[in-house]
C-alpha positions in Angstrom: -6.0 11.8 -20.9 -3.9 10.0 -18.3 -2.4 11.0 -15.0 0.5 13.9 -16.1 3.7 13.7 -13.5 4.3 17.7 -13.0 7.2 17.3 -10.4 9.1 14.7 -8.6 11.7 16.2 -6.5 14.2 15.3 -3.5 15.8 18.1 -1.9 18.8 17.0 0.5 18.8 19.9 3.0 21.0 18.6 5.5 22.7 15.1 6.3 19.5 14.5 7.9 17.0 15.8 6.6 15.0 16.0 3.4 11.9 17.0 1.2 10.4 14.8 -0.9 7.8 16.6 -3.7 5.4 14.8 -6.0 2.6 16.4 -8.3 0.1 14.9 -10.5 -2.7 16.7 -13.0 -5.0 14.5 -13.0 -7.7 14.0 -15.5 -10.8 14.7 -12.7 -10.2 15.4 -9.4 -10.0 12.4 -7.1 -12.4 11.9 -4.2 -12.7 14.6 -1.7 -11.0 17.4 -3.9 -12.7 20.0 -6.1 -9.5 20.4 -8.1 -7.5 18.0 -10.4 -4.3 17.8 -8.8 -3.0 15.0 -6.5 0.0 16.0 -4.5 1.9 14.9 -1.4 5.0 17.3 -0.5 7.3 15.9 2.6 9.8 17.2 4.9 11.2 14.3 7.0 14.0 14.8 9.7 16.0 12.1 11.1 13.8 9.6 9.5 10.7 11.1 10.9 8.2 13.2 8.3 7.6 16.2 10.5 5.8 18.1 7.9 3.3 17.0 5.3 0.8 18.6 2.6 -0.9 15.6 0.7 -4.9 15.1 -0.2 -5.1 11.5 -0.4 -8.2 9.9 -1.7 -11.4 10.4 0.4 -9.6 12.9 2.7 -9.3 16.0 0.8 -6.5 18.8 0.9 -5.2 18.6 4.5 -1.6 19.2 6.2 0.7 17.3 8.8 2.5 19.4 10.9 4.4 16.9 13.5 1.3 14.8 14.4 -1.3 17.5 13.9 -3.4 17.3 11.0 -5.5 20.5 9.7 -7.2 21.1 6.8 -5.5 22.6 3.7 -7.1 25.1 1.4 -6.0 24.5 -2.1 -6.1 27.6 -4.7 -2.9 26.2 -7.1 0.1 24.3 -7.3 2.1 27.7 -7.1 0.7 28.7 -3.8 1.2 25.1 -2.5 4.8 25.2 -3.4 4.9 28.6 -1.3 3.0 27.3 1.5 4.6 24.1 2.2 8.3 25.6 1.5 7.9 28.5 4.2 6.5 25.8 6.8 10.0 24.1 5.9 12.3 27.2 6.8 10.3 27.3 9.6 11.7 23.6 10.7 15.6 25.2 10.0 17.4 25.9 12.5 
């Protein structure tokens, strides 16, 4: 089984700013997660990603919050979705 694009999303929220979404099942998880997604979900305001949720190879589930990074607890792509939109009101004015 190959790679399966779940979501792949832009959301303009203002004239500058923006989220950028993008999930992946994977076939096994990748190194440093015990799950089989691969995700990386963006908010970036005037050209400057201000919050992040990704788990790139070797790192693991972590988050970005300006330049701040913390570990992320994955349970499912549901509750990522929640999480990482109610950081993003958080960011609205």
């Amino acid at each position: 089984m190959n790679a399966k694009l779940l979501i792949r999303e832009r959301h303009i929220l203002s004239e500058n700013a923006f989220v950028e979404m993008v999930v992946w099942r994977l076939p096994a998880p990748s190194s440093g997660s015990d799950h089989s997604f691969k995700y990386r979900l963006a908010l970036v305001v005037d050209c400057e990603c201000v919050l992040r949720y990704d788990n790139e190879s070797g790192k693991g589930d972590h988050k970005h919050i300006g330049k701040v990074e913390s570990p992320y607890t994955f349970t499912t792509p549901q509750a990522l979705l929640k999480e990482f939109w109610s950081d993003v009101d958080k960011w609205r004015p």
